[in-house]
C-alpha positions, 0 to 999 in steps of 0.5 A, spaced: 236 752 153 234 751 145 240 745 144 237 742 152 230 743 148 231 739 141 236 734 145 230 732 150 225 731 144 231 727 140 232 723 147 225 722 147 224 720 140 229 716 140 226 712 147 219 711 144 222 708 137 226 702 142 220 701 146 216 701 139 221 695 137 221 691 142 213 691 142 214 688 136 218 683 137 215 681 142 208 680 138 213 676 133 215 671 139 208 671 142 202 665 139 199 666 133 192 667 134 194 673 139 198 676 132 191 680 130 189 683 137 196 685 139 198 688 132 192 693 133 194 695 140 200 696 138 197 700 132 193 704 137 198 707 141 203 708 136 198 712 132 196 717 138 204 718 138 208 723 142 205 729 138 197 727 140 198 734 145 195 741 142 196 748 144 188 747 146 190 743 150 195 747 153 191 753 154 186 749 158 191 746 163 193 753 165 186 756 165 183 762 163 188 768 167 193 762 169 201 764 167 199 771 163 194 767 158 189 774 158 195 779 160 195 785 156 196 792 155 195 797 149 198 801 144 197 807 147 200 805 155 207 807 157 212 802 157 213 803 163 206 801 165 206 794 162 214 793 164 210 794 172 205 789 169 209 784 167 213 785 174 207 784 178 204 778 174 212 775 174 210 774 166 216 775 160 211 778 155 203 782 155 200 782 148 198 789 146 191 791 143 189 797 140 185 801 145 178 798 145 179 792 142 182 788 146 180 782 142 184 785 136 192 783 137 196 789 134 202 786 137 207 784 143 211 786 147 217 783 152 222 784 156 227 783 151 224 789 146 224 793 154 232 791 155 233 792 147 230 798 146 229 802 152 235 801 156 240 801 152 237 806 149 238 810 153 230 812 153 225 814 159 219 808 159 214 813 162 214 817 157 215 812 151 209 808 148 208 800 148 207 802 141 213 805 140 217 799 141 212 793 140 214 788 136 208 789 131 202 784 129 205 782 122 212 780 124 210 776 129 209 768 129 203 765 131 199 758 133 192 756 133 190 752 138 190 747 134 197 747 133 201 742 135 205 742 141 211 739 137 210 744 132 209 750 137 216 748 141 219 747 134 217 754 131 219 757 138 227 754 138 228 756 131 225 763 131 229 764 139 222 767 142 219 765 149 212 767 147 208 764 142 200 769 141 194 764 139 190 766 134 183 763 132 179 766 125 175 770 131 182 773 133 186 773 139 185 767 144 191 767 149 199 766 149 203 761 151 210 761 153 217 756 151 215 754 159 208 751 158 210 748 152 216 745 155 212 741 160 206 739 156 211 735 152 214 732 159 208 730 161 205 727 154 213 723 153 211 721 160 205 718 159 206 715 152 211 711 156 207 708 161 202 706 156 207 703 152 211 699 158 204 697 161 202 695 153 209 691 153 208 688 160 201 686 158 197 692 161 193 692 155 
């Protein structure tokens, strides 16, 4: 799925750049007295660019509680609680909070840490700790909301993790998976071509 993903960034880059082109060929051939107006048009849209999406923007499509935004747990649950939660909401991962202070992020757990280190193992989730097995806060790799999505999918193929926390100066704000991301980049490819069709069919 990462190769899938870093191919479909390239292709759409590669689409943009051969419609950008045409754009301006298109404004050599064109009158003169045009040049002015269709040079700051294509100046605008490239300027917005494929990379105009932020996390934000993610969060505020899914919704507060959508996908397992605001799912978490705390450190002192059982692995087998949170492994139940996960299930029920049919999310991959909870952000794990110390008792009481459910703004403060002190971790995260997923169901790779459950596979790796419970079931292999050997160990009983019920009387194993999210603490015990958690990925801790400072291993952990974070956006903010005013992350790119480019950047976001970029730090989450590099690092092979489907999760991502967002965290603001005020604390904990959400998280957000490679599925999210993923679509936020199809729409937003999507959207930048019908501008730059419509612009090259005379739309603007």
């Amino acid at each position: 799925m990462q190769g899938g993903i870093r191919a479909f960034v390239s292709q759409g880059s590669i689409v943009k750049n051969a419609l950008l082109q045409h754009v301006r060929l298109s404004n050599s051939l064109r009158p003169l007295m045009l040049a002015r107006h269709e040079s700051t048009s294509a100046a605008r849209i490239e300027e917005h660019g494929f990379e105009s999406t932020t996390i934000s923007d993610v969060m505020t499509a899914k919704g507060k509680g959508a996908d397992g935004s605001w799912l978490w747990c705390t450190t002192e649950d059982s692995v087998y609680d949170a492994v139940k939660s996960m299930t029920q909401h049919n999310v991959g991962a909870l952000v794990v909070v110390k008792p009481g202070e459910k703004s403060s992020i002190a971790g995260i757990i997923t169901e790779r840490d459950y596979l790796r280190k419970i079931i292999v193992q050997g160990r009983s989730s019920k009387s194993t700790k999210v603490g015990d097995i958690m990925t801790e806060e400072n291993k952990l790799i974070t956006v903010t909301p005013d992350t790119k999505v480019l950047k976001a999918m970029q730090l989450m193929t590099d690092n092979r993790i489907r999760h991502i926390p967002v965290i603001d100066d005020k604390g904990m704000k959400g998280m957000v998976s490679i599925g999210d991301v993923v679509r936020a980049v199809v729409s937003e490819h999507r959207e930048e071509l019908n501008r730059l069709n419509a612009f090259i069919q005379g739309g603007y």
